[in-house]
N, C-alpha and C positions, 0 to 999 in steps of 0.2 A: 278643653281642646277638641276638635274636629276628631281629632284622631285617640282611636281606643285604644288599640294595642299598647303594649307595654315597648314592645321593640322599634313602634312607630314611633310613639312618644320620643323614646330616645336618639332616635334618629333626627325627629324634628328639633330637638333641643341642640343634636352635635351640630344641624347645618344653621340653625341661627347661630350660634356660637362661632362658625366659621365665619360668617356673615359679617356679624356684628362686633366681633372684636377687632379687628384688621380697618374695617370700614369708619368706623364710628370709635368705638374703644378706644381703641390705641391712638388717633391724633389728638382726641383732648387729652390724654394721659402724658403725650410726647408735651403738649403746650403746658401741661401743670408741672413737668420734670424741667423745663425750661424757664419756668418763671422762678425756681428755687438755685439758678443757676449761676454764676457769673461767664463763664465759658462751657465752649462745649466742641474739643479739635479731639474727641475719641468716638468709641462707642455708647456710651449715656456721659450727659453732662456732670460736669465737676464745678471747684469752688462753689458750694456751698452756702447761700446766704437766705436773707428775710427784706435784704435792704430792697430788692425791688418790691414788694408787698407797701414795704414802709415809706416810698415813694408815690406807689397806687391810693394811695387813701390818703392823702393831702395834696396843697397845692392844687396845680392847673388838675391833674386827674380829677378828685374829689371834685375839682368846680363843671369837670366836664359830667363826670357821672351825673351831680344833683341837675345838667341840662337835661343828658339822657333820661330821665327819672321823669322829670318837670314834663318833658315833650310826649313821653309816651303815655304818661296819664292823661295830659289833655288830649291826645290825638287821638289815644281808645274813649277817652266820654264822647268824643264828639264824635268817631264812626259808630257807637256804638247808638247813641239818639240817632244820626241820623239813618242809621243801616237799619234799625230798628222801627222807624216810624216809615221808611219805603218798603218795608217788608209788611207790616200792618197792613200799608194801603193796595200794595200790589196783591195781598191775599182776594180782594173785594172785585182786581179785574179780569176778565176773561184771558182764556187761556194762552192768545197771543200777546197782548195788552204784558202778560204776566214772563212771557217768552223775550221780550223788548226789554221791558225792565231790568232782567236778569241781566243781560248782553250790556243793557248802559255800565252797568256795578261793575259788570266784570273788563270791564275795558282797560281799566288802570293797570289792572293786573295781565294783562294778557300781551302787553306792551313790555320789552326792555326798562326796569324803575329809571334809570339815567333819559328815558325818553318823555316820562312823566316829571322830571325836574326839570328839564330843557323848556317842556311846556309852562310851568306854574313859574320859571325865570321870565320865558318871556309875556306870557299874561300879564302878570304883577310887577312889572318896571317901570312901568308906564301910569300916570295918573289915566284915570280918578281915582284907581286903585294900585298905589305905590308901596308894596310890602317888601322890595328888593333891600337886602342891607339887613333887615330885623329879623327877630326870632318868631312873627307870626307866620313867615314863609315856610321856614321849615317845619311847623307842626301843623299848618294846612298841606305838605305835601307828605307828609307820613298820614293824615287823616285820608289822603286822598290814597295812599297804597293800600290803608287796611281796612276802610268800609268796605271791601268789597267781602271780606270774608267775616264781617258781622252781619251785612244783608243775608249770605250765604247760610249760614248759620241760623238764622233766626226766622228765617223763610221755612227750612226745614224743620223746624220743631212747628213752628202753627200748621203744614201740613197733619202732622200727627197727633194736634189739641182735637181732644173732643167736643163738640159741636154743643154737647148736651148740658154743660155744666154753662156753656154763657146762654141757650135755650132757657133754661131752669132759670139762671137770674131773669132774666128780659120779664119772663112770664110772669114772674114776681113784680116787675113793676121796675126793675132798676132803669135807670139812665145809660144810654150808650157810653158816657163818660166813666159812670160807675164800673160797667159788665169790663170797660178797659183796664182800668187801675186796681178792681179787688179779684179782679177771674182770670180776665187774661195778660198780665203781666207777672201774677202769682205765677202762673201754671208754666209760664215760658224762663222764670227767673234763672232755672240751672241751664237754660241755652245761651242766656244773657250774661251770666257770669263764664261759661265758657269761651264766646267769644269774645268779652271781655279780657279776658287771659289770651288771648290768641293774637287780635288786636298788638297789647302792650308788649308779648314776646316780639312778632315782628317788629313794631317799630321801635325797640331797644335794639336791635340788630340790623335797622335797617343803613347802609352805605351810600350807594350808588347814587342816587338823586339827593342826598344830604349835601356829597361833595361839589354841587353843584351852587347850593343856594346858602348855606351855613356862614353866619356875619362872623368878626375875628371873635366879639366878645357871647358867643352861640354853640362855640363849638358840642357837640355830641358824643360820647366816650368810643364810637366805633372809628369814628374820626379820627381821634385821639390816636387811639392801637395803631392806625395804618398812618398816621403822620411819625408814630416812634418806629415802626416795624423800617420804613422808608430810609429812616437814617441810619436804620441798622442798627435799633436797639430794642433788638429782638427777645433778649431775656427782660426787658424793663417792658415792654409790650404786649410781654407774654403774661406775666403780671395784671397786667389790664385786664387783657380778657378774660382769665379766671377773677376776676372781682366783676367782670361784666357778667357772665354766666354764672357767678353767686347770687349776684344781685337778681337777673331777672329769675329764677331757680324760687327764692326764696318771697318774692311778689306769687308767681303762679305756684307756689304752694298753700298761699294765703289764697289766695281765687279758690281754690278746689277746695276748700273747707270751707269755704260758704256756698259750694256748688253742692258740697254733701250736705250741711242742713238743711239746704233749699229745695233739695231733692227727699232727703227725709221727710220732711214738712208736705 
Protein backbone atom coordinates (compact mmCIF):
# COMPACT_ATOMS: atom_id res chain seq x y z
CA UNK A 1 0.00 0.00 0.00
CA UNK A 2 0.86 3.66 -0.73
CA UNK A 3 0.36 4.19 2.77
CA UNK A 4 3.16 3.29 5.78
CA UNK A 5 1.92 4.08 8.80
CA UNK A 6 0.24 1.57 10.76
CA UNK A 7 -2.67 3.95 11.79
CA UNK A 8 -2.98 4.90 8.00
CA UNK A 9 -3.16 1.46 7.05
CA UNK A 10 -6.01 0.93 9.31
CA UNK A 11 -7.74 3.76 8.51
CA UNK A 12 -7.55 2.91 4.89
CA UNK A 13 -8.84 -0.67 5.52
CA UNK A 14 -11.97 0.93 7.90
CA UNK A 15 -13.02 3.36 5.01
CA UNK A 16 -12.85 0.60 2.25
CA UNK A 17 -14.73 -1.42 4.53
CA UNK A 18 -17.35 1.35 4.83
CA UNK A 19 -17.23 1.49 1.19
CA UNK A 20 -17.38 -1.65 0.00
CA UNK A 21 -19.67 -3.59 2.19
CA UNK A 22 -22.84 -1.39 2.02
CA UNK A 23 -22.05 -0.60 -1.69
CA UNK A 24 -20.98 -3.84 -3.25
CA UNK A 25 -21.20 -6.60 -0.26
CA UNK A 26 -24.15 -6.50 1.07
CA UNK A 27 -26.69 -6.48 -2.39
CA UNK A 28 -25.00 -9.70 -3.64
CA UNK A 29 -25.36 -11.01 -0.20
CA UNK A 30 -29.07 -9.73 -0.04
CA UNK A 31 -29.54 -11.64 -3.81
CA UNK A 32 -27.87 -14.85 -2.34
CA UNK A 33 -30.15 -14.74 0.94
CA UNK A 34 -32.96 -14.46 -1.50
CA UNK A 35 -32.35 -17.02 -3.85
CA UNK A 36 -32.39 -19.66 -0.70
CA UNK A 37 -35.83 -18.20 -0.02
CA UNK A 38 -39.34 -18.71 -0.63
CA UNK A 39 -40.83 -15.50 1.05
CA UNK A 40 -39.53 -12.62 2.43
CA UNK A 41 -42.68 -10.07 4.55
CA UNK A 42 -39.77 -9.43 7.62
CA UNK A 43 -36.50 -8.46 8.15
CA UNK A 44 -34.23 -11.29 6.38
CA UNK A 45 -36.01 -13.78 4.34
CA UNK A 46 -37.70 -17.01 5.50
CA UNK A 47 -38.93 -20.59 4.21
CA UNK A 48 -36.08 -21.88 3.52
CA UNK A 49 -35.45 -23.99 0.35
CA UNK A 50 -32.84 -25.35 -2.67
CA UNK A 51 -36.02 -25.75 -4.99
CA UNK A 52 -35.07 -22.41 -6.74
CA UNK A 53 -31.29 -23.66 -7.32
CA UNK A 54 -33.05 -26.92 -8.54
CA UNK A 55 -35.05 -25.04 -10.86
CA UNK A 56 -31.76 -22.80 -12.14
CA UNK A 57 -29.85 -25.62 -13.50
CA UNK A 58 -32.47 -27.29 -15.65
CA UNK A 59 -34.97 -26.82 -18.11
CA UNK A 60 -35.41 -23.31 -19.96
CA UNK A 61 -32.66 -21.78 -17.38
CA UNK A 62 -29.80 -24.38 -18.08
CA UNK A 63 -30.86 -23.98 -21.91
CA UNK A 64 -30.55 -20.16 -21.48
CA UNK A 65 -27.19 -20.30 -19.50
CA UNK A 66 -25.48 -22.89 -22.27
CA UNK A 67 -26.76 -19.55 -24.72
CA UNK A 68 -25.22 -17.11 -22.43
CA UNK A 69 -21.99 -19.52 -22.37
CA UNK A 70 -22.16 -20.26 -26.25
CA UNK A 71 -22.58 -16.12 -27.04
CA UNK A 72 -19.92 -14.88 -24.83
CA UNK A 73 -17.35 -17.18 -26.06
CA UNK A 74 -17.84 -16.47 -29.40
CA UNK A 75 -18.33 -12.84 -28.97
CA UNK A 76 -14.91 -12.55 -26.83
CA UNK A 77 -12.80 -14.72 -29.78
CA UNK A 78 -14.13 -12.56 -32.14
CA UNK A 79 -13.51 -9.05 -30.30
CA UNK A 80 -10.61 -10.40 -29.25
CA UNK A 81 -9.01 -11.22 -33.05
CA UNK A 82 -10.47 -8.45 -34.09
CA UNK A 83 -9.44 -5.88 -31.32
CA UNK A 84 -6.36 -7.46 -31.42
CA UNK A 85 -5.33 -7.27 -35.00
CA UNK A 86 -6.53 -3.17 -35.10
CA UNK A 87 -4.37 -2.76 -32.24
CA UNK A 88 -1.36 -4.40 -34.12
CA UNK A 89 -1.96 -2.28 -37.12
CA UNK A 90 -2.86 0.90 -35.46
CA UNK A 91 0.60 0.59 -33.41
CA UNK A 92 2.56 1.02 -37.22
CA UNK A 93 0.35 4.52 -37.69
CA UNK A 94 1.05 7.95 -36.82
CA UNK A 95 -0.03 9.52 -33.96
CA UNK A 96 -3.30 11.01 -35.26
CA UNK A 97 -3.91 7.98 -37.62
CA UNK A 98 -3.61 6.23 -34.06
CA UNK A 99 -5.94 9.03 -32.04
CA UNK A 100 -8.99 8.03 -34.89
CA UNK A 101 -8.69 4.57 -34.51
CA UNK A 102 -8.95 4.69 -30.81
CA UNK A 103 -12.35 6.99 -31.03
CA UNK A 104 -13.80 4.53 -33.98
CA UNK A 105 -13.35 1.37 -31.06
CA UNK A 106 -14.60 3.41 -28.48
CA UNK A 107 -17.84 4.43 -30.13
CA UNK A 108 -19.88 1.54 -29.15
CA UNK A 109 -19.16 1.92 -25.98
CA UNK A 110 -19.60 5.58 -25.38
CA UNK A 111 -23.23 5.33 -26.66
CA UNK A 112 -26.24 4.12 -24.43
CA UNK A 113 -25.73 -0.45 -25.41
CA UNK A 114 -29.84 -0.19 -26.19
CA UNK A 115 -28.58 2.55 -28.98
CA UNK A 116 -26.16 0.10 -30.36
CA UNK A 117 -28.87 -2.76 -30.54
CA UNK A 118 -31.33 -0.25 -32.16
CA UNK A 119 -28.47 0.21 -34.66
CA UNK A 120 -27.45 -3.60 -35.51
CA UNK A 121 -31.80 -4.21 -35.53
CA UNK A 122 -31.90 -2.02 -37.97
CA UNK A 123 -28.69 -2.71 -40.14
CA UNK A 124 -29.37 -6.28 -40.27
CA UNK A 125 -33.19 -6.58 -41.18
CA UNK A 126 -32.95 -5.89 -44.15
CA UNK A 127 -31.34 -8.15 -47.13
CA UNK A 128 -28.55 -8.68 -48.34
CA UNK A 129 -27.65 -9.04 -44.88
CA UNK A 130 -30.82 -10.45 -43.01
CA UNK A 131 -29.68 -11.61 -39.42
CA UNK A 132 -32.97 -10.20 -37.65
CA UNK A 133 -34.75 -13.31 -35.98
CA UNK A 134 -31.25 -15.46 -35.31
CA UNK A 135 -28.77 -16.10 -32.85
CA UNK A 136 -25.86 -14.44 -35.11
CA UNK A 137 -27.43 -10.92 -34.36
CA UNK A 138 -26.98 -11.16 -30.94
CA UNK A 139 -23.35 -12.38 -30.73
CA UNK A 140 -22.42 -9.72 -33.32
CA UNK A 141 -23.89 -7.18 -30.96
CA UNK A 142 -22.33 -8.20 -27.84
CA UNK A 143 -18.91 -8.60 -30.28
CA UNK A 144 -19.64 -5.18 -31.23
CA UNK A 145 -19.99 -3.76 -27.19
CA UNK A 146 -16.85 -5.51 -26.06
CA UNK A 147 -14.14 -5.03 -28.85
CA UNK A 148 -13.76 -1.94 -27.66
CA UNK A 149 -12.10 -2.96 -24.44
CA UNK A 150 -9.92 -5.70 -26.05
CA UNK A 151 -8.53 -3.07 -28.75
CA UNK A 152 -8.14 -0.93 -25.41
CA UNK A 153 -6.26 -3.32 -23.75
CA UNK A 154 -4.18 -4.80 -26.07
CA UNK A 155 -3.08 -1.36 -27.41
CA UNK A 156 -1.67 -0.73 -24.16
CA UNK A 157 0.48 -3.60 -23.43
CA UNK A 158 2.38 -3.17 -27.20
CA UNK A 159 2.87 0.36 -25.97
CA UNK A 160 5.04 -1.10 -23.18
CA UNK A 161 6.59 -4.41 -25.48
CA UNK A 162 10.20 -3.84 -25.92
CA UNK A 163 11.29 -2.95 -29.15
CA UNK A 164 14.34 -5.00 -28.76
CA UNK A 165 13.40 -8.47 -28.54
CA UNK A 166 11.35 -8.30 -32.12
CA UNK A 167 14.81 -6.06 -33.27
CA UNK A 168 16.99 -9.05 -32.13
CA UNK A 169 14.55 -11.57 -34.23
CA UNK A 170 14.34 -9.31 -37.47
CA UNK A 171 18.26 -9.20 -37.45
CA UNK A 172 18.34 -12.72 -37.17
CA UNK A 173 16.67 -13.08 -40.35
CA UNK A 174 13.02 -13.92 -39.03
CA UNK A 175 9.95 -13.14 -41.14
CA UNK A 176 7.56 -10.43 -40.22
CA UNK A 177 5.04 -13.39 -40.02
CA UNK A 178 7.43 -15.20 -37.63
CA UNK A 179 8.67 -11.90 -35.26
CA UNK A 180 4.36 -11.80 -35.15
CA UNK A 181 3.50 -15.22 -33.93
CA UNK A 182 6.86 -16.44 -31.87
CA UNK A 183 7.78 -12.55 -30.27
CA UNK A 184 5.12 -10.59 -30.28
CA UNK A 185 1.92 -12.52 -29.46
CA UNK A 186 4.15 -14.45 -26.74
CA UNK A 187 4.98 -11.23 -25.07
CA UNK A 188 1.43 -9.76 -25.33
CA UNK A 189 -0.47 -13.34 -24.36
CA UNK A 190 -1.12 -12.18 -20.47
CA UNK A 191 -2.95 -8.88 -22.08
CA UNK A 192 -4.76 -11.26 -24.34
CA UNK A 193 -6.00 -13.44 -21.78
CA UNK A 194 -6.99 -10.56 -19.66
CA UNK A 195 -9.08 -9.15 -22.09
CA UNK A 196 -10.16 -12.01 -22.89
CA UNK A 197 -11.77 -12.40 -19.47
CA UNK A 198 -13.02 -9.02 -19.56
CA UNK A 199 -14.60 -9.39 -23.13
CA UNK A 200 -16.55 -12.74 -21.79
CA UNK A 201 -17.44 -11.04 -18.24
CA UNK A 202 -19.22 -8.20 -20.05
CA UNK A 203 -20.93 -10.04 -22.52
CA UNK A 204 -22.31 -12.73 -19.87
CA UNK A 205 -23.89 -9.64 -18.14
CA UNK A 206 -24.59 -7.86 -20.86
CA UNK A 207 -28.86 -6.73 -21.15
CA UNK A 208 -29.86 -3.66 -22.82
CA UNK A 209 -29.27 -4.29 -26.45
CA UNK A 210 -29.90 -8.13 -26.09
CA UNK A 211 -33.40 -7.22 -25.19
CA UNK A 212 -33.69 -5.66 -28.22
CA UNK A 213 -32.50 -8.38 -30.88
CA UNK A 214 -32.69 -11.84 -28.87
CA UNK A 215 -34.94 -14.71 -31.14
CA UNK A 216 -37.74 -16.78 -28.79
CA UNK A 217 -35.38 -19.90 -29.30
CA UNK A 218 -31.82 -17.42 -28.23
CA UNK A 219 -32.71 -16.24 -25.29
CA UNK A 220 -29.47 -15.18 -22.82
CA UNK A 221 -29.61 -16.15 -18.92
CA UNK A 222 -29.66 -12.07 -18.10
CA UNK A 223 -32.64 -12.09 -20.04
CA UNK A 224 -33.86 -14.91 -18.32
CA UNK A 225 -33.45 -13.08 -14.56
CA UNK A 226 -35.30 -9.94 -15.81
CA UNK A 227 -38.14 -11.89 -17.76
CA UNK A 228 -38.62 -14.02 -13.94
CA UNK A 229 -37.74 -10.95 -11.73
CA UNK A 230 -40.83 -9.01 -14.14
CA UNK A 231 -43.27 -11.59 -12.97
CA UNK A 232 -42.38 -11.31 -9.68
CA UNK A 233 -40.31 -14.30 -9.27
CA UNK A 234 -37.92 -12.68 -7.46
CA UNK A 235 -36.46 -15.58 -5.26
CA UNK A 236 -36.55 -18.02 -8.45
CA UNK A 237 -34.48 -15.08 -10.23
CA UNK A 238 -32.55 -14.49 -7.61
CA UNK A 239 -31.30 -18.03 -8.16
CA UNK A 240 -30.24 -17.24 -11.54
CA UNK A 241 -28.19 -14.70 -11.07
CA UNK A 242 -26.04 -16.42 -8.49
CA UNK A 243 -25.55 -19.45 -10.97
CA UNK A 244 -24.98 -16.49 -13.39
CA UNK A 245 -22.19 -14.84 -11.16
CA UNK A 246 -20.92 -18.52 -10.37
CA UNK A 247 -20.64 -19.29 -13.62
CA UNK A 248 -18.97 -16.28 -15.17
CA UNK A 249 -16.60 -16.26 -11.41
CA UNK A 250 -15.43 -19.48 -12.29
CA UNK A 251 -14.60 -18.95 -16.47
CA UNK A 252 -12.51 -15.87 -15.24
CA UNK A 253 -10.73 -17.74 -12.68
CA UNK A 254 -9.63 -20.21 -15.32
CA UNK A 255 -8.47 -17.02 -17.66
CA UNK A 256 -6.22 -15.87 -14.77
CA UNK A 257 -4.46 -19.11 -14.45
CA UNK A 258 -3.39 -18.97 -17.65
CA UNK A 259 -2.68 -15.16 -17.44
CA UNK A 260 -0.22 -16.39 -14.46
CA UNK A 261 1.59 -19.12 -16.55
CA UNK A 262 1.86 -16.81 -19.35
CA UNK A 263 3.11 -14.21 -17.32
CA UNK A 264 5.55 -16.66 -15.54
CA UNK A 265 6.60 -17.89 -18.88
Amino acid sequence: MLVHSKAGRWAAWSLFGLLFLPLFALPLLVVVAASFATHWSGALPSGPTTENYAAAVRGESLQALTTSLVTAVVASLLALTVGTWAALAGAALKKRGRRLLDALFMLPVAVPSVVVGLAVLVAFSRPPVLLNGTASIVVLAHTVLVTAFAHQSVSAAIVRLDPAYEQAAASLGARPAYVLWRVRLPLLLPSLTAAAGLCFALSMGELSATMMLYPPDWMPLPVRIFTATDRGSLFSGSAVAVVLMATTLLVLLAVSRVRTKASYR
